[in-house]
TORKOL-4160 file (C-alpha; in steps of 0.2 Angstrom, whole numbers, padded with zeros to 4 digits, m for minus):
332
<pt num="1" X="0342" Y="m0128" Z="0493"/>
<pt num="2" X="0337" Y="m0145" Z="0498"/>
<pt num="3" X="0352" Y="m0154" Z="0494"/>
<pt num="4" X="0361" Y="m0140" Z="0504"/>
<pt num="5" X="0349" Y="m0144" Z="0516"/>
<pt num="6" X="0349" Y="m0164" Z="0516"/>
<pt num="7" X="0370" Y="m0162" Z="0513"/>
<pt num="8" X="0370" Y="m0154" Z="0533"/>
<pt num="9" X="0359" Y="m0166" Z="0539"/>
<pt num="10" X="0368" Y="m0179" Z="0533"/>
<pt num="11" X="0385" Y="m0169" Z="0539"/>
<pt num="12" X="0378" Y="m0170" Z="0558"/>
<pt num="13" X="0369" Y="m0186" Z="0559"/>
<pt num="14" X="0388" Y="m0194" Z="0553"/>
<pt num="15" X="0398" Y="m0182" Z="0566"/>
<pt num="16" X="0384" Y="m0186" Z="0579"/>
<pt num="17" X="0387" Y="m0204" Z="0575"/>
<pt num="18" X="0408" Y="m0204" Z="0575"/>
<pt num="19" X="0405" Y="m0194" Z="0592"/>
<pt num="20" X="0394" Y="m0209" Z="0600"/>
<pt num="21" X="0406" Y="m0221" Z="0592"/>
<pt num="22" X="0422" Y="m0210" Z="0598"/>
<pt num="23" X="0414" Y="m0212" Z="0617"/>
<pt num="24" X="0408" Y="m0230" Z="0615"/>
<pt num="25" X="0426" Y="m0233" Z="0611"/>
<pt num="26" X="0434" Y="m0222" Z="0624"/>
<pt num="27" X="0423" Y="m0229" Z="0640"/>
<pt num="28" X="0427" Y="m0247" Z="0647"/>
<pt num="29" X="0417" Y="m0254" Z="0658"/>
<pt num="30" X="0423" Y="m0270" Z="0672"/>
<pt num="31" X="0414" Y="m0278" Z="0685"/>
<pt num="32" X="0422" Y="m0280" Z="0702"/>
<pt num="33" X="0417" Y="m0295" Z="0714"/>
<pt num="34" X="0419" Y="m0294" Z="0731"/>
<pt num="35" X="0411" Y="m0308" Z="0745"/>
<pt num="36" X="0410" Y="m0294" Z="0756"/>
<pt num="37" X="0399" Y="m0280" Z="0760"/>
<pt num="38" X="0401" Y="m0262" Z="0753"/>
<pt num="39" X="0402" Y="m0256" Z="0772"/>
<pt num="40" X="0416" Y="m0269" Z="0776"/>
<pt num="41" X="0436" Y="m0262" Z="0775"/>
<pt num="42" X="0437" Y="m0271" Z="0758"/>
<pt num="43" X="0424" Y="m0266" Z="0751"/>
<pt num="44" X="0428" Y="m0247" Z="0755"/>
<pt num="45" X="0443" Y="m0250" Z="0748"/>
<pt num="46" X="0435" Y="m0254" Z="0732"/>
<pt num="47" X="0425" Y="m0242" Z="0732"/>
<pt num="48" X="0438" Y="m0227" Z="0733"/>
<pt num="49" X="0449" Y="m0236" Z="0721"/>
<pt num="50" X="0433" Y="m0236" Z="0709"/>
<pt num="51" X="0429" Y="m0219" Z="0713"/>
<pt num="52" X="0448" Y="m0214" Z="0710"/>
<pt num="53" X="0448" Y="m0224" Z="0692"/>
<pt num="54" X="0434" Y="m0214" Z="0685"/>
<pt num="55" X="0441" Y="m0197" Z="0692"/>
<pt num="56" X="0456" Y="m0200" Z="0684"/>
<pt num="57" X="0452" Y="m0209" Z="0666"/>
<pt num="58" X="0438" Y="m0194" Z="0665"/>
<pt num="59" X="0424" Y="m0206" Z="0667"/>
<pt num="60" X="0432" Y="m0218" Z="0652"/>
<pt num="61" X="0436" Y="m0232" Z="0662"/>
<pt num="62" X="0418" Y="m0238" Z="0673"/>
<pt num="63" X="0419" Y="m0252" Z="0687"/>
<pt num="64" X="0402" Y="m0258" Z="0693"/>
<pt num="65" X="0406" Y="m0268" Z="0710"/>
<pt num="66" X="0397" Y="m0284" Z="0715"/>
<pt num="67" X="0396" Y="m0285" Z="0734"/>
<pt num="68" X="0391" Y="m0300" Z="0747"/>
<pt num="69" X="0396" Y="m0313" Z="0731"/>
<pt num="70" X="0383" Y="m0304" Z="0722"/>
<pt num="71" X="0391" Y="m0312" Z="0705"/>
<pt num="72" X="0388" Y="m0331" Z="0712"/>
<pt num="73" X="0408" Y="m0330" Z="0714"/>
<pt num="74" X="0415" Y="m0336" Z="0732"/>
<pt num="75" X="0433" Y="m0330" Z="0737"/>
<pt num="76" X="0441" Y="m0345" Z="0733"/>
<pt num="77" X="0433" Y="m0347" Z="0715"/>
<pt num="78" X="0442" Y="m0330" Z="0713"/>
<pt num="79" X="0458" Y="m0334" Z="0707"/>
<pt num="80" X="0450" Y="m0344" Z="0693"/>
<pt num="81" X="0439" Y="m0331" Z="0689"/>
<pt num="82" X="0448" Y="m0318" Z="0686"/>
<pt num="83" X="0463" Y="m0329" Z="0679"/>
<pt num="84" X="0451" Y="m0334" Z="0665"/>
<pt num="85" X="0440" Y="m0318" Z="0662"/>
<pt num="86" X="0426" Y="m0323" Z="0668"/>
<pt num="87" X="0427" Y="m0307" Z="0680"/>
<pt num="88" X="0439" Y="m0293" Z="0677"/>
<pt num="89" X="0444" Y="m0287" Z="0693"/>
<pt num="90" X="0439" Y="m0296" Z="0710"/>
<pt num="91" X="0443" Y="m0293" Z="0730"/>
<pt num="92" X="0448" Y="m0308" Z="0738"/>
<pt num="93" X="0453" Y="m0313" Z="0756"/>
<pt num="94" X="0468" Y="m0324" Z="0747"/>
<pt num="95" X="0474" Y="m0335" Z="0759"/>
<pt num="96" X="0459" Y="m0347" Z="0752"/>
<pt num="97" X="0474" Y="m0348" Z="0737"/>
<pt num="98" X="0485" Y="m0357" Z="0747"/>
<pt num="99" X="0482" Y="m0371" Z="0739"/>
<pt num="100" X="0487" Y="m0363" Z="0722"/>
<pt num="101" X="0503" Y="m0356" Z="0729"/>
<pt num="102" X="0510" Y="m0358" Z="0745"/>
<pt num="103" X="0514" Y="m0338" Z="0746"/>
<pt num="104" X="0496" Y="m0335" Z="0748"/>
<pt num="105" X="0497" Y="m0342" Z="0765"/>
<pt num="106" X="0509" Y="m0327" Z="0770"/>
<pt num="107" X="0494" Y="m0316" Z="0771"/>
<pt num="108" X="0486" Y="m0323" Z="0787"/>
<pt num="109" X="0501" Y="m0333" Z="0794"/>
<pt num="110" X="0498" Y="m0337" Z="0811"/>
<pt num="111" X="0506" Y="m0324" Z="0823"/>
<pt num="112" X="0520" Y="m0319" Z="0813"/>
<pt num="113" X="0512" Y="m0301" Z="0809"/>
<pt num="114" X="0499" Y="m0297" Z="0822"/>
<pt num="115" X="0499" Y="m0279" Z="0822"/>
<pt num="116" X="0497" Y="m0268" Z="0806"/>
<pt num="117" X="0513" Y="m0261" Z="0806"/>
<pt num="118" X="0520" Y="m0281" Z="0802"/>
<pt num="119" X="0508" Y="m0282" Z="0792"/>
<pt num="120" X="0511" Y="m0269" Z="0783"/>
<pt num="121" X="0532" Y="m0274" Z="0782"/>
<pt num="122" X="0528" Y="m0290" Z="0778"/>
<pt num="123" X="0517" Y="m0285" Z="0761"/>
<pt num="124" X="0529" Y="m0274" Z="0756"/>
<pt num="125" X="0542" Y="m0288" Z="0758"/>
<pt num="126" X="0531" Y="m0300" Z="0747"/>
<pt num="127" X="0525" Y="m0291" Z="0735"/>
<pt num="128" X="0535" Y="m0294" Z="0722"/>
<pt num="129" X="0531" Y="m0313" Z="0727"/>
<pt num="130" X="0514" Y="m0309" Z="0724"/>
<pt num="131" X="0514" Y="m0300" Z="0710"/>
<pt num="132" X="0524" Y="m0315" Z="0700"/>
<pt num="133" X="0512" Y="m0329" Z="0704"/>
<pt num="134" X="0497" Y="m0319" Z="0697"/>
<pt num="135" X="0505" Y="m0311" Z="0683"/>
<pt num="136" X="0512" Y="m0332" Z="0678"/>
<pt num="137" X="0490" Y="m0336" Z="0678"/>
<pt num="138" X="0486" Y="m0320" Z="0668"/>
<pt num="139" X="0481" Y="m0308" Z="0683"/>
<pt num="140" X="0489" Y="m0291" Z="0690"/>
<pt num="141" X="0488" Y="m0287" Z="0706"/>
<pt num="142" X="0482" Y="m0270" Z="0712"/>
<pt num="143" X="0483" Y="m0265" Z="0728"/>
<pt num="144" X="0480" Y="m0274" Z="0745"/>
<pt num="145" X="0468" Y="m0270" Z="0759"/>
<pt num="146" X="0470" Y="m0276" Z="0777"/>
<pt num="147" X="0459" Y="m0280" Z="0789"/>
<pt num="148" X="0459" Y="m0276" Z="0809"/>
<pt num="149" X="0466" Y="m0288" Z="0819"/>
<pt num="150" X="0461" Y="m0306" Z="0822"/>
<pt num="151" X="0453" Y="m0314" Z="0836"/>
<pt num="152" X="0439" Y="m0325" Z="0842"/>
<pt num="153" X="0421" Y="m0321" Z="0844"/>
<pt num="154" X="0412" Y="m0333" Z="0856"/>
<pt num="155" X="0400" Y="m0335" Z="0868"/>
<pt num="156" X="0412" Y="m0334" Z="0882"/>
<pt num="157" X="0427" Y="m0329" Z="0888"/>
<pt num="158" X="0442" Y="m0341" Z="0879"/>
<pt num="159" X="0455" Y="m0340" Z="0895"/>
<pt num="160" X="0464" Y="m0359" Z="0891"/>
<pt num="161" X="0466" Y="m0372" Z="0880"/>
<pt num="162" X="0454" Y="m0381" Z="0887"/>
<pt num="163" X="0439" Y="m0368" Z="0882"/>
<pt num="164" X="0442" Y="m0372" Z="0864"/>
<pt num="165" X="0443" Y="m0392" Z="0868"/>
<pt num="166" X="0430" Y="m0397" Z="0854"/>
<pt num="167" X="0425" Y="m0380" Z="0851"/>
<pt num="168" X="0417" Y="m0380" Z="0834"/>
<pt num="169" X="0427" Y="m0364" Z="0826"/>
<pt num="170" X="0426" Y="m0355" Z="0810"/>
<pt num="171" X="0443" Y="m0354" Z="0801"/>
<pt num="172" X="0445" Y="m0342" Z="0784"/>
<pt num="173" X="0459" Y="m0353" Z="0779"/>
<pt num="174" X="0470" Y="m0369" Z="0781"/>
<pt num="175" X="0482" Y="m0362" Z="0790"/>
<pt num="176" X="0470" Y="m0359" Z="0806"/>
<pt num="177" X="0463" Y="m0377" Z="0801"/>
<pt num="178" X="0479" Y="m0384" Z="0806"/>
<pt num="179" X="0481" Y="m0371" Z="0822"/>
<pt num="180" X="0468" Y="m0373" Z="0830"/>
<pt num="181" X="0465" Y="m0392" Z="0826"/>
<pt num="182" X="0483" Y="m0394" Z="0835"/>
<pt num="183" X="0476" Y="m0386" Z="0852"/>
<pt num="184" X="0460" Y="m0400" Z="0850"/>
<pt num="185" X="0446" Y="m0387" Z="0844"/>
<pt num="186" X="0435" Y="m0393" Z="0830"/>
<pt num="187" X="0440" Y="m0380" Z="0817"/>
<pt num="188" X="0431" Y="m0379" Z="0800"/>
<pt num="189" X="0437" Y="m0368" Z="0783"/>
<pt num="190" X="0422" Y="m0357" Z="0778"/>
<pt num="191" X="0419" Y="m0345" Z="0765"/>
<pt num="192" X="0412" Y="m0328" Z="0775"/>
<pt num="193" X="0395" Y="m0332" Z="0765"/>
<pt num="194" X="0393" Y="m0348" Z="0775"/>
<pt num="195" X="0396" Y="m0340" Z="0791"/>
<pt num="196" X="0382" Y="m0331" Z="0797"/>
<pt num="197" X="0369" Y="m0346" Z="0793"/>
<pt num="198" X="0380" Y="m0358" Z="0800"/>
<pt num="199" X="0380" Y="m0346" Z="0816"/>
<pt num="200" X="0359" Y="m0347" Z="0814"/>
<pt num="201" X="0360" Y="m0366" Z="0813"/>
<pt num="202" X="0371" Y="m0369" Z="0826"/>
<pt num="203" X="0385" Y="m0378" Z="0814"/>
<pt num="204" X="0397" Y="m0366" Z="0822"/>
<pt num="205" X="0400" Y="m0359" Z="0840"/>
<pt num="206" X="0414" Y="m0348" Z="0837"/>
<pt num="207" X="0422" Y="m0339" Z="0822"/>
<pt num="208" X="0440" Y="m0332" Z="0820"/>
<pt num="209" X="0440" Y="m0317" Z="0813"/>
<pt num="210" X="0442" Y="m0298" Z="0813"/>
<pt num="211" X="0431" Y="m0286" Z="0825"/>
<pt num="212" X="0427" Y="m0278" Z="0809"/>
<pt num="213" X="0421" Y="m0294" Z="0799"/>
<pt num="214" X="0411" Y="m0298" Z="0816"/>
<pt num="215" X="0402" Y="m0280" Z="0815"/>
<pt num="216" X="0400" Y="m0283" Z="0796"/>
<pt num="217" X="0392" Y="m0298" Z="0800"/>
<pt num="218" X="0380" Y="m0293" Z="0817"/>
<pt num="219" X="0388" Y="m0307" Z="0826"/>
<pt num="220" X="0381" Y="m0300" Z="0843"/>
<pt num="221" X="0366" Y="m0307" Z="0838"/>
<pt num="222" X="0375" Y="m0323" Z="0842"/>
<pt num="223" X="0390" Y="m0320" Z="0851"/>
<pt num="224" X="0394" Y="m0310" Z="0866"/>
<pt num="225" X="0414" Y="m0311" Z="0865"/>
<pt num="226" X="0426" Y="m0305" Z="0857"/>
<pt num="227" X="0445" Y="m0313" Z="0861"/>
<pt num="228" X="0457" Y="m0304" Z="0856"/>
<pt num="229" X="0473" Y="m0313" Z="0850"/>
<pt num="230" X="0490" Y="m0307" Z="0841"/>
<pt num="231" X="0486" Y="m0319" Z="0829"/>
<pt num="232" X="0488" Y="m0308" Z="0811"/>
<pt num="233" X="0482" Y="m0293" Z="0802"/>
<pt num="234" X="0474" Y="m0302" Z="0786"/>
<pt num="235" X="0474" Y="m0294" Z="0769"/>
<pt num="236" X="0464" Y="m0295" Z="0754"/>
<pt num="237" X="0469" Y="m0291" Z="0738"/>
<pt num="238" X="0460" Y="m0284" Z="0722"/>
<pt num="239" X="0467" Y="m0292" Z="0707"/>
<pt num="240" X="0463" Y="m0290" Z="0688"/>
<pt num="241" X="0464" Y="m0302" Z="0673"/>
<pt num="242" X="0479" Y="m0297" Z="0665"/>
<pt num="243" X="0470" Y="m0296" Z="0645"/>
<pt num="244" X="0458" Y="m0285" Z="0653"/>
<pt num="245" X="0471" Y="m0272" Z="0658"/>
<pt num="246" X="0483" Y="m0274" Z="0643"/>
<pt num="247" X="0466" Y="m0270" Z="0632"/>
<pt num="248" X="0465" Y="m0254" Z="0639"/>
<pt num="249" X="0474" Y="m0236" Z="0631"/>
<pt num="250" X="0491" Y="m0230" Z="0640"/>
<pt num="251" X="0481" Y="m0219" Z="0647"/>
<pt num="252" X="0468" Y="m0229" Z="0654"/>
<pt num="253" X="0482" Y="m0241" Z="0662"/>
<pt num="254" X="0490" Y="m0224" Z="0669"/>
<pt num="255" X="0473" Y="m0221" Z="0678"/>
<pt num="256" X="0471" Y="m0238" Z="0684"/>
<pt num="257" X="0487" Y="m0240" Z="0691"/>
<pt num="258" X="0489" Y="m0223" Z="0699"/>
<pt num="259" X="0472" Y="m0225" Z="0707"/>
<pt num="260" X="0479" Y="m0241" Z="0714"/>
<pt num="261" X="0495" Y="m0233" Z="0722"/>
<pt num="262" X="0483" Y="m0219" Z="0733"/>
<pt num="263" X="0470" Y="m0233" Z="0738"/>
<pt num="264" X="0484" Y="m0244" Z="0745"/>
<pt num="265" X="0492" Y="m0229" Z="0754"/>
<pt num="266" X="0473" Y="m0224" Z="0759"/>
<pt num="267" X="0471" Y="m0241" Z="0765"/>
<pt num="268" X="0484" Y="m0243" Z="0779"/>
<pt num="269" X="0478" Y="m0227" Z="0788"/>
<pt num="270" X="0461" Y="m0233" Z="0786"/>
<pt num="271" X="0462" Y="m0249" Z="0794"/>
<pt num="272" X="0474" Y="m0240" Z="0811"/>
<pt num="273" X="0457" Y="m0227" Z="0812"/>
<pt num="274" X="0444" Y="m0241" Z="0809"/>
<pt num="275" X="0452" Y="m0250" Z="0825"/>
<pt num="276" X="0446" Y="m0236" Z="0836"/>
<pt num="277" X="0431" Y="m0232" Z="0829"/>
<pt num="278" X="0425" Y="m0252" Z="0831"/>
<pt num="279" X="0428" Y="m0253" Z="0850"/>
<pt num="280" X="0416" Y="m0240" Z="0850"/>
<pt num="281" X="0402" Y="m0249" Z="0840"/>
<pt num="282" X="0408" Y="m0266" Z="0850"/>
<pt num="283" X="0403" Y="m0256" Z="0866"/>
<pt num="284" X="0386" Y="m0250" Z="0859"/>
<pt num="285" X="0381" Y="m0268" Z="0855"/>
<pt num="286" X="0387" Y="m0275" Z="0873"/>
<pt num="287" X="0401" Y="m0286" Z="0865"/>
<pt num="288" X="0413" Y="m0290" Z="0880"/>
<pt num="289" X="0433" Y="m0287" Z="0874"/>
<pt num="290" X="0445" Y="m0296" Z="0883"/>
<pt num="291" X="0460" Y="m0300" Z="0879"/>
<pt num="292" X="0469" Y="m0318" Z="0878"/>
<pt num="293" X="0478" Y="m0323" Z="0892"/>
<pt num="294" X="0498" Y="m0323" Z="0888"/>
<pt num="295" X="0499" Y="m0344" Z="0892"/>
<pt num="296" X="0484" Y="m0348" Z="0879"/>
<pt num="297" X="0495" Y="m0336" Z="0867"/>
<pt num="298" X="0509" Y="m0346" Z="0870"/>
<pt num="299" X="0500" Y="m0360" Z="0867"/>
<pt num="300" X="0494" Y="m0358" Z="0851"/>
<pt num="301" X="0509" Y="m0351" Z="0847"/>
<pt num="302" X="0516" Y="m0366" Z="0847"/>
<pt num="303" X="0504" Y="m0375" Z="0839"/>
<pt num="304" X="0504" Y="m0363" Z="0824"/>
<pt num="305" X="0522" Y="m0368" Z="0824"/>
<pt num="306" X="0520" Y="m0382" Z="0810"/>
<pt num="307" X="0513" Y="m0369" Z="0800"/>
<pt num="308" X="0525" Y="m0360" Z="0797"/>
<pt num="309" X="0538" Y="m0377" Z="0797"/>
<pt num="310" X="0528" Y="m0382" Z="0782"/>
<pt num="311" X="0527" Y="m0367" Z="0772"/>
<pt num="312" X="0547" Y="m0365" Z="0776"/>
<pt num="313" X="0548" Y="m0382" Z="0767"/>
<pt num="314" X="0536" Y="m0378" Z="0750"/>
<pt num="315" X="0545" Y="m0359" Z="0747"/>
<pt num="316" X="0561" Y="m0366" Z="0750"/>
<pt num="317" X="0575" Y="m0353" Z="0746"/>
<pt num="318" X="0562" Y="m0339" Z="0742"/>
<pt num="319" X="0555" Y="m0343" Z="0759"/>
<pt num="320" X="0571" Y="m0341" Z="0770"/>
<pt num="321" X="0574" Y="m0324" Z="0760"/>
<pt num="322" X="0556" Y="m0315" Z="0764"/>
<pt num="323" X="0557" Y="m0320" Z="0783"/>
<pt num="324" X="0574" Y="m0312" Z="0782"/>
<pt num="325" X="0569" Y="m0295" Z="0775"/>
<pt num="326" X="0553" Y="m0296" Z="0783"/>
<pt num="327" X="0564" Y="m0299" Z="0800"/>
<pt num="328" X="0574" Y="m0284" Z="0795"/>
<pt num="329" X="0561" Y="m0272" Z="0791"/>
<pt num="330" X="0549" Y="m0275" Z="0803"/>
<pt num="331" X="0565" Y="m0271" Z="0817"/>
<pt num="332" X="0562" Y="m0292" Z="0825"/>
């Protein structure tokens, strides 16, 4: 009777055990970094793709995000990151990778897709441009996630050139560096962490950015304006080591992957409903909305002209070809 007894015993503990095993096995678990808040676009993004992975792996595969660089990870140490496995998956803004590749400078190039609908032509056009340079460094690329529209906060109107003579400005990449230096503003590249106290020291007197990243960041509380320009729609892109994927079951990649495909199609009607939703908040907080004059436009326009000249030059033939289709698609 005992050894029946201790044989059972013995029987459950070793079934109980190969079931913990069977689920330590089954469930993954990745860490997502994001510089942005879990409020912002991106970081909703995130959240519904992560939300949509564990629906759809049956809880198997878990992603723990990391918002507001909670990792110690900027935007720009991202590519590395990932590339290397020190994070699975991160969200980047990745025209901070321009220097890695000159493609990345597509996402925020300076007025050549200022609505969402060219943004959105212009991804679909590049994509496959995207996804070969981080597959070559060992990442995949999931899904993008677009911002609203660019434009200046300030403390004032910005009607001419001569309002941003000297205007110390925040710029998210290189690419508005150049812009805005040509016009004879005092442009400076920030990571969005560095934003908000260089607004409390006074380091910075104006930020180009999104309405969205502007209410993300409470900039009423040091800027009055916002300017809106038909500068770009930027996106941000969530990327994943490559190893880390590959490691995962058929299944698990099927999960992934699909979850992917409905946040980036949730992520384009997002962005055109987020639009109206922040003029609302804007006009709560007493932020003043005007619009840039056509000859300031055409202005800087001209000065984002080298730009684009430049990055002709380092894509070469691949570069012709994706203004071509992107020409094609987006109807001029």
């Amino acid at each position: 009777m005992f050894t029946k007894i201790l044989s059972a015993t013995a029987l459950s503990i070793s079934l109980s055990g190969a079931l913990v095993a069977t689920a330590a096995k089954a469930e993954v678990r990745l860490d997502l970094a994001n510089e942005y808040s879990a409020t912002s676009l991106v970081g909703i993004a995130d959240q519904f793709f992560i939300d949509a992975v564990k629906e759809k792996s049956g809880g198997e595969v878990v992603i723990t995000p990391h918002y507001g660089g909670a990792l110690g990870f900027k935007s720009k140490d991202h590519f590395d990151a990932v590339g290397d496995g020190a994070v699975p998956i991160a969200g980047t803004y990745t025209g901070v990778f321009t220097g890695i590749d000159p493609i990345f400078t597509l996402s925020a190039m300076p007025f050549l897709t200022p609505s969402i609908e060219k943004a959105k032509a212009m991804f679909d056009v590049a994509r496959p441009y995207y996804d070969k340079v981080f597959a070559k460094s060992n990442q995949k690329l999931l899904y993008a996630s677009p911002y609203t529209p660019t434009g200046v906060w300030a403390k004032k109107s910005v009607k001419s050139v001569d309002d941003l003579k000297n205007l110390k400005i925040r710029t998210y990449d290189a690419a508005g560096v150049t812009t805005f230096k040509a016009i004879g503003a005092a442009p400076i590249q920030l990571s969005w962490a560095d934003v908000v106290p260089q607004l409390g020291t006074g380091g910075i007197s104006a930020v180009l950015t999104s309405d969205e990243s502007g209410i993300s960041g409470k900039f009423w509380e040091h800027l009055s304006h916002f300017n809106a320009l038909p500068y770009s729609v930027a996106i941000n892109m969530t990327h994943m080591n490559l190893d880390a994927f590959n490691a995962l079951t058929q299944e698990q990649q099927k999960a992934l992957t699909e979850a992917a495909a409905e946040t980036q199609k949730a992520n384009w009607k997002r962005i055109s409903e987020r639009v109206q939703s922040n003029a609302k908040i804007l006009k709560e907080k007493g932020v003043t909305v005007v619009s840039a004059p056509a000859p300031l436009v055409k202005e800087l326009r001209k000065a984002a002209n080298a730009v684009l000249e430049n990055w002709k030059q380092d894509m070469g033939a691949d570069g012709e070809k994706i203004l071509s289709e992107y020409t094609k698609k987006a109807g001029g």
